[in-house]
C-alpha positions in Angstrom: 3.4 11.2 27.6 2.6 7.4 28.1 -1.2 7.4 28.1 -1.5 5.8 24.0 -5.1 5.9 23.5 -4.5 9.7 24.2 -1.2 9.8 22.0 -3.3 9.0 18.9 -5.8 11.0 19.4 -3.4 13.8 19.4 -2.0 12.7 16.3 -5.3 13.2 14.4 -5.7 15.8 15.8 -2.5 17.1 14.5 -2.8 15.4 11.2 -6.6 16.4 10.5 -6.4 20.1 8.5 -3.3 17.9 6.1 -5.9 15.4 5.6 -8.0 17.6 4.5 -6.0 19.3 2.4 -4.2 16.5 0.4 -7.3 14.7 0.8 -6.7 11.8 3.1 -9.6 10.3 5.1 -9.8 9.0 8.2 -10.1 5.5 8.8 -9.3 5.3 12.3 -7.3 7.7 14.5 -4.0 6.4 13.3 -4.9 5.4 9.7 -5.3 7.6 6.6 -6.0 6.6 3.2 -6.8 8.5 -0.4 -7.8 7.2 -3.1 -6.0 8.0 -6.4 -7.6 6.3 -9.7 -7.5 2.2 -8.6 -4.6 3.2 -5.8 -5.2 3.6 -2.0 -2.3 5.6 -0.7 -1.9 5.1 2.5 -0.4 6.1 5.7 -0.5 4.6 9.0 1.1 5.2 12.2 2.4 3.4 15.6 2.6 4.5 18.6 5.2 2.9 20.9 7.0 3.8 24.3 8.8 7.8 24.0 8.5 7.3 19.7 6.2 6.8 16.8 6.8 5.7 13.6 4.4 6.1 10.4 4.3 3.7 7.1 3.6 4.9 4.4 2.5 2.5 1.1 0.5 1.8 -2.2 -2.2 -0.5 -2.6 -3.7 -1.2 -6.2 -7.1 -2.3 -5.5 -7.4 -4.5 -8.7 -5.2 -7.2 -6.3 -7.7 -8.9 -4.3 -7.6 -7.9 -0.2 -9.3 -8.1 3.0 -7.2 -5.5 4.5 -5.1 -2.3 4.4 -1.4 -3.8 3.0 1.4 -1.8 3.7 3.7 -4.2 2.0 4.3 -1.8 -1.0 5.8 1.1 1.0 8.4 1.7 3.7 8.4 4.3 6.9 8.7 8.4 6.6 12.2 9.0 7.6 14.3 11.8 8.9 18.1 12.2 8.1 17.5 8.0 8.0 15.9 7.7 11.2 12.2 6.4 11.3 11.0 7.3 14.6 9.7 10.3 15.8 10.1 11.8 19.4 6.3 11.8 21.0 8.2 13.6 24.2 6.8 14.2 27.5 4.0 16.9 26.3 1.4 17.8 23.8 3.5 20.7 22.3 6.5 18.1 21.5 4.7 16.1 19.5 3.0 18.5 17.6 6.5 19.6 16.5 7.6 16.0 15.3 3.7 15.7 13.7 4.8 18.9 12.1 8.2 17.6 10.6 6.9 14.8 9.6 4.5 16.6 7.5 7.3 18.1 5.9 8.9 15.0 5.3 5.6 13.6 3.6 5.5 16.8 1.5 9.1 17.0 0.4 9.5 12.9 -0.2 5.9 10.5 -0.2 3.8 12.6 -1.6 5.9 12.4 -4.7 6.9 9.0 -4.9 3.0 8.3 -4.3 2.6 10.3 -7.4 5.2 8.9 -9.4 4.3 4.9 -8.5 0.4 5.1 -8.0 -0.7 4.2 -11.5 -0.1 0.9 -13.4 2.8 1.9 -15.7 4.3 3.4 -11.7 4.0 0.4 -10.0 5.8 -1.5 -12.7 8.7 0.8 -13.0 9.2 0.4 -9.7 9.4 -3.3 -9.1 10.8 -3.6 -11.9 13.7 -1.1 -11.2 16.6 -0.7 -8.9 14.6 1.3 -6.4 12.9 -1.7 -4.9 16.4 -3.3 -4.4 16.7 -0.4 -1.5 16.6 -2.3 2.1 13.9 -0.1 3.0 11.4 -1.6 0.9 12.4 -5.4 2.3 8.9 -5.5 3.4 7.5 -6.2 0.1 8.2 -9.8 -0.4 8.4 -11.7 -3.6 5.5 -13.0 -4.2 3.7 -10.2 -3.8 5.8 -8.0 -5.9 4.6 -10.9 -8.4 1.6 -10.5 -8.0 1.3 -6.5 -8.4 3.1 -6.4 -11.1 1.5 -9.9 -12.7 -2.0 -8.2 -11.7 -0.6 -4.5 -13.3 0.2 -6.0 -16.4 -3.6 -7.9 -16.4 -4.6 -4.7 -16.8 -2.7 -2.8 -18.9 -3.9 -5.8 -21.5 0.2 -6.3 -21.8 -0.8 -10.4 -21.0 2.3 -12.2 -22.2 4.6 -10.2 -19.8 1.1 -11.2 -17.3 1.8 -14.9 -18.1 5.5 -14.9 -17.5 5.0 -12.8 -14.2 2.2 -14.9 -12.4 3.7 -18.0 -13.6 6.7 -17.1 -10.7 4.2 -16.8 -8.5 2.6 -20.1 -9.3 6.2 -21.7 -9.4 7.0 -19.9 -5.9 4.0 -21.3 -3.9 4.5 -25.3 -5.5 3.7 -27.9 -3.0 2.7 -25.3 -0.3 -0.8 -26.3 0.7 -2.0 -23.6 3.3 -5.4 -22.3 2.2 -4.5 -18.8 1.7 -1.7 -20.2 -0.6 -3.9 -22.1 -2.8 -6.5 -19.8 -2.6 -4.0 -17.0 -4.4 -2.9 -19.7 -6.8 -6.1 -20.8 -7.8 -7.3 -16.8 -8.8 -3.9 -16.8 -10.5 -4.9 -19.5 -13.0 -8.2 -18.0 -13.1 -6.9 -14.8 -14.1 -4.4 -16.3 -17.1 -6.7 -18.6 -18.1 -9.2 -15.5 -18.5 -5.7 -13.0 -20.1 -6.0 -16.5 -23.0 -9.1 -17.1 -23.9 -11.9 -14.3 -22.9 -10.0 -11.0 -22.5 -13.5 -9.2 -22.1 -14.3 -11.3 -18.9 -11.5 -10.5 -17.5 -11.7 -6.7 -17.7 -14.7 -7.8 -16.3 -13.3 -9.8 -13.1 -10.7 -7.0 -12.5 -13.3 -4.4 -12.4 -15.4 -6.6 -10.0 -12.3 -7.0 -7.7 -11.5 -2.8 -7.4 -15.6 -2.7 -6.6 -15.2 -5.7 -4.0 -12.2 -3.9 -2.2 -13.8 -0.5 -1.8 -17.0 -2.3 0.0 -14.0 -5.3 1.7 -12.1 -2.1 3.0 -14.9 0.4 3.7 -13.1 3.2 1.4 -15.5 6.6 1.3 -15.1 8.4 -1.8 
């Protein structure tokens, strides 16, 4: 099958009674989120020429966004392959839909369990796991600032201080907005950790309510 408009389709198709059993919704044909406490988990997949692939990842949503990040994740694999034959017919790739499902059952469905709460997420940037090529998509600075952020609000705000102060010292004399922009919250937030701790319970609260309206999550 080549027609990919037609290809996704089929895939939520496929994917819709698993969504609504573990609870995923929709967000487009291709795109399924759940929210878990102040985690999306979230899985999105791409269709390409004869294969698909499907990332899967964790987004805390008391880190500021404008957008689904699937920088805290990797791709469903099989025997350490990551894409999946679509074939030439419907019936072929409901088979690799329903593999895949397997896969999601036996292996993402824990590890989303395991890593979607604050004290998760920092065990796992802070452990070997992350080291894994696999997760290379999760850059630096952004593993900072997750963990910088998890800290913020598990009220643990030395380890807060020292953490976001890498990220501050990673971005020095880069002056692109976004840049500045993310170092200028940064010193908000420590500045906050320091000398009002009940405002910033405040400001992190007001960020998980921002990216529920910024990302259109349905409860």
């Amino acid at each position: 099958m080549t027609d990919t408009k037609k290809i996704k389709q089929l895939i939520k198709h496929n994917m819709s009674l698993y969504a609504k059993e573990k609870g995923f919704k929709f967000q487009n044909p291709t795109l399924l989120y759940k929210l878990n406490g102040n985690f999306v988990q979230i899985l999105d997949f791409t269709v390409q020429p004869k294969h698909f692939y499907c990332n899967y990842a964790l987004q805390p949503l008391y880190v500021p966004a404008t957008t689904f990040v699937l920088s805290c994740g990797s791709r469903v694999r099989k025997q350490g392959k990551d894409l999946w034959d679509i074939g030439d017919s419907e019936i072929s790739l409901e088979q690799s839909v329903t593999e895949l499902k397997k896969n999601l059952d036996a292996e993402i469905s824990p590890w989303f369990e395991e890593k979607g709460s604050m004290e998760g997420l920092v065990s796992f940037i802070e452990g070997s796991e992350i080291t894994d090529s696999k997760f290379v998509g999760f850059p630096p600075h952004l593993r900072y600032i997750y963990l910088g952020f998890s800290y913020l609000s598990l009220e643990q705000y030395d380890k807060a201080k020292l953490t976001l102060e890498n990220v501050l010292q990673f971005f020095q004399g880069d002056s692109r907005p976004w840049v500045q922009d993310t170092c200028a919250l940064v010193r908000t937030m420590l500045e906050l950790a320091k000398n009002e701790p009940s405002s910033l319970k405040v400001k992190l609260s007001e960020i998980i309510n921002q990216n529920k309206v910024q990302l259109k999550l349905k409860v």
